[in-house]
N, C-alpha and C positions, 0 to 999 in steps of 0.2 A: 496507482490508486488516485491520486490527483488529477490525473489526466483525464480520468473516467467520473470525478467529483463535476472538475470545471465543465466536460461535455455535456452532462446532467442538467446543469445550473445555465447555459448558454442556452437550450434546446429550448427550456423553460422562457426564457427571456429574450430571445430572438426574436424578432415580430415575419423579417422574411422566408423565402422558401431555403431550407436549408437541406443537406444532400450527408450524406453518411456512410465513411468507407469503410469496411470492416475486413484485417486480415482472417479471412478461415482455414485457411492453410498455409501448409509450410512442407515443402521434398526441398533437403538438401540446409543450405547454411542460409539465412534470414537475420536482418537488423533488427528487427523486429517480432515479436514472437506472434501465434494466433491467439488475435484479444485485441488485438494494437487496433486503434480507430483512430479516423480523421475525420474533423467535420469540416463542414464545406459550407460556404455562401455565394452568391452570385457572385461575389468578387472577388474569392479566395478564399486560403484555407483559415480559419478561425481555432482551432484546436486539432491536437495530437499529431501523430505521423505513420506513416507506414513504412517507409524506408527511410535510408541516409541522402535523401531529397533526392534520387533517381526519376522514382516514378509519381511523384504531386503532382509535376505539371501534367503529366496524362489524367491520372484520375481526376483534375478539375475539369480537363475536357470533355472526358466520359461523365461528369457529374450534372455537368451541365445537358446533356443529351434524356441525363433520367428525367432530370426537374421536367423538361420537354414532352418528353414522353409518359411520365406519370409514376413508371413502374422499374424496381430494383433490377439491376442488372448484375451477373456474373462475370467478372472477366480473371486470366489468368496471363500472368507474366510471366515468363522463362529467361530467366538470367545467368541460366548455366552455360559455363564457356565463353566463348566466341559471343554467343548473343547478348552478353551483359556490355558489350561494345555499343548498341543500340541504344541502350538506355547511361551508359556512365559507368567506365570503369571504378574498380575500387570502391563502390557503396558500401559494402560489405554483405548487399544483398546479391550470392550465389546459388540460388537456388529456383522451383518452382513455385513461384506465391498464387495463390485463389486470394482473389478482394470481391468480395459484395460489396455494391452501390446500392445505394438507395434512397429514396427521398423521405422526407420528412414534415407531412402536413399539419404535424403539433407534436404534441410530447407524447410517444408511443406508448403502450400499453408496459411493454416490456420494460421500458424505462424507469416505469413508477414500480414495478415489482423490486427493482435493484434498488430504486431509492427507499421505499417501506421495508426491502429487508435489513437494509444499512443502519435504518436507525432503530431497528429491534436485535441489531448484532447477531443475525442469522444468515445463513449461507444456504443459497439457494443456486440451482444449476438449469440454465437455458437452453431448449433447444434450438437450434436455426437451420431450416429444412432446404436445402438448396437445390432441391429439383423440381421442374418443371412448372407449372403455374400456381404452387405452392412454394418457390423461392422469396425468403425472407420471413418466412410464418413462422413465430414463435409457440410456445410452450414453455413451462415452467415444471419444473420437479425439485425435492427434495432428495433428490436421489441421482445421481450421474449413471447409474446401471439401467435407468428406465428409457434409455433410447443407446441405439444400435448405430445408426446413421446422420448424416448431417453433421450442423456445426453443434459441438458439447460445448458450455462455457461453465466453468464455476464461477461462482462470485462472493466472495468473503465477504467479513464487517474488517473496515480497517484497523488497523493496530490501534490499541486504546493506549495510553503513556501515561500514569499518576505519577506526578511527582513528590514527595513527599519534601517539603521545605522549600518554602518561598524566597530564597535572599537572593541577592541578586544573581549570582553565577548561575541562576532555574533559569534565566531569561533568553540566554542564546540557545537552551534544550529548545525550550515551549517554541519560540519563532522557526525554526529548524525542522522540528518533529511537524508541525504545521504546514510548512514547506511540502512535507512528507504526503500531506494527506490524511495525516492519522489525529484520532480524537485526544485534547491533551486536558488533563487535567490536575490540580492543586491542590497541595492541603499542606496546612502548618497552624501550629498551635497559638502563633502568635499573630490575634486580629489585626494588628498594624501591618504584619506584609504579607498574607491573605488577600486581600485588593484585588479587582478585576482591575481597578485602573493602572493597576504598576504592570499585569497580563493582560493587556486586550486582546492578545491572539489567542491566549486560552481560550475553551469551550466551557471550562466551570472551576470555577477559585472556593476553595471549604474552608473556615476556619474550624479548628476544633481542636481536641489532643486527637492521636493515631485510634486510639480504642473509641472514639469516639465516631469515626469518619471513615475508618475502613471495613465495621460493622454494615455501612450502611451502604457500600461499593456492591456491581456484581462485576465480579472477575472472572474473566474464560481464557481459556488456552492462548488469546491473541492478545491477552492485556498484560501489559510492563508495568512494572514497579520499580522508581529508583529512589533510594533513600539519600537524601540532603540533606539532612535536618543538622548535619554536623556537633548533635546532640547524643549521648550515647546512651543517655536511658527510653527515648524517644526511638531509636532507631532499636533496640532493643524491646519496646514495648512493641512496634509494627511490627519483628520480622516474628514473633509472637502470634500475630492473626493471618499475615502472609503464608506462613511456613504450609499452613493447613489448606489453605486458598487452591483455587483451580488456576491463580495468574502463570502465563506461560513464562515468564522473564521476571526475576527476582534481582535489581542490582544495589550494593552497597560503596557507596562513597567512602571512601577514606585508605588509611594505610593496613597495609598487609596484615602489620601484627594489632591492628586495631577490630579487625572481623575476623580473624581468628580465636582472640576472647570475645567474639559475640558469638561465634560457633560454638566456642566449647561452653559458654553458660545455657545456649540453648539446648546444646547434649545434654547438661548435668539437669535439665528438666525434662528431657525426656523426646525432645525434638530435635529428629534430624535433618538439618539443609541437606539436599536433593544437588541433583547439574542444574537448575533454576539459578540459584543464589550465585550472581557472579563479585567478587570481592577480593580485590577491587574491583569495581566496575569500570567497563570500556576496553578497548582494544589496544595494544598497543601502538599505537600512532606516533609517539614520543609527544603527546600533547602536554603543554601546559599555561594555556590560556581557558579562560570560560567559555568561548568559542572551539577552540579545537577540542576538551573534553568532552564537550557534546556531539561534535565529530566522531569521536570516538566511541561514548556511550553509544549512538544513534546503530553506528556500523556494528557495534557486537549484538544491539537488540532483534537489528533483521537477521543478523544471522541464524540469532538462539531461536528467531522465531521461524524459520521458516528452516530449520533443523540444517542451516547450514557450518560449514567450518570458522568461515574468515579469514582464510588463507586466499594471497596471491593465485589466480587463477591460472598463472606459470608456473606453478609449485604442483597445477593437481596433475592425476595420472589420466583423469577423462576430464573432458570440456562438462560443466554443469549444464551450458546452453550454448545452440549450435551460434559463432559469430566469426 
């Protein structure tokens, strides 16, 4: 998601010709998945990657040949066997890759559809038409079933992060989760550390109580909530307007037998925590710094949000993704 933020933002503010590599395919094992992009300038690569540095320096020199010529080109790489010799053993790219080249005379059309869906937190799906003198022509849909062929791309709103309690151990979440890509956001009841200035990497700091500030939140299946507040009627009055919420990730700070009476007083009113509510919150990493429990927060949120385990990927029975 960052990757595809900063691409966005560089494309925008570049002044010269810039060149655009896009994985569309993938036969066999890839470092990288179909989505991965590299942007290009006359004098090298500027953002992203397509492999484990095998094949950049070709595509700068195929990048260069588009800027030339005008128009996107198709190439495909075969690094299966014997032929990953050619390009560098051990990238970890063994497989068939399709990359589209293409140049880029300002900020595409298709570009600004990703960036106005981003900031209305809607997900929209790309087509990229890869035959013949219609290679590289986009369209847009709402629907991923409305095209058959060519390149499919979805493209999500990035993970939303409210942190609920401002003291200082929010501070290695917020710069972390931002790291990430993802929109972060504030709230505590007490206006002295509420502050943008003690958050600058935040995107919006609230003062207010929880009933007052999460009222006025829209939460979807990709937004997080972690409770800090290290207050227990506070964290008790939020998990109150959360529990009902459409947030995809519910986390509670503290000890075991601490959010187990917050569970069972929300039972005895009639609300029951869901697999959302995690509590404690975070994975077990054996953290215990305010750096590494954000570590760990951070690593259970993508999990929960993107319906995965969190388990060592030596542990599973199939590979999640080919590498």
């Amino acid at each position: 998601m960052r990757e595809l933020q900063d691409i966005l933002g560089l494309v925008q503010e570049h002044p010269g010709p810039l060149a655009l590599a896009t994985l569309v395919g993938v036969e066999g094992a890839s470092y990288r998945r179909p989505g991965a992009r590299l942007l290009l300038g006359p004098d090298g690569p500027l953002r992203g990657s397509l492999s484990g540095g095998c094949l950049e320096g070709d595509i700068q020199a195929r990048a260069a040949e588009v800027l030339a010529a005008g128009h996107p080109r198709l190439m495909q790489y075969d690094l299966r066997g014997d032929a990953d010799l050619v390009w560098g053993s051990g990238s970890g790219c063994e497989g068939l890759l399709d990359i589209l080249v293409e140049p880029l005379p300002g900020f595409p059309e298709w570009m600004a559809w990703v960036e106005q869906a981003q900031k209305q937190r809607a997900s929209i799906t790309i087509h990229t038409d890869l035959s013949g003198e219609r290679l590289g022509r986009r369209s847009m849909s709402n629907q991923s079933g409305d095209f058959t062929s060519g390149f499919i791309e979805r493209f999500d709103p990035p993970p939303a992060l409210w942190i609920m309690g401002a003291s200082d151990d929010s501070r290695p979440l917020v710069r972390m989760a931002k790291e990430l890509g993802w929109f972060v956001g504030l709230q505590d009841h007490r206006p002295a550390f509420a502050r943008l200035e003690r958050f600058p990497d935040a995107d919006q700091v609230l003062a207010g109580h929880p009933a007052q500030v999460l009222r006025s939140l829209t939460l979807d299946s990709r937004s997080a909530v972690v409770l800090m507040t290290h207050n227990y009627a506070k964290d008790l009055e939020s998990l109150r307007l959360l529990l009902p919420s459409e947030a995809g990730y519910l986390g509670l700070m503290g000890s075991r037998a601490r959010g187990k009476k917050l569970v069972g007083e929300l039972a005895a009113e009639g609300l029951r925590p869901d697999h959302r509510l995690h509590t404690p919150v975070g994975l077990d990493l054996g953290a215990d710094t305010p750096e590494t429990i954000a570590l760990a927060i951070l690593a259970e949120i993508q999990a929960g949000l993107t319906g995965r385990s969190g388990q060592a990927l030596r542990n599973l029975s199939r590979p999640t993704r080919e590498s």
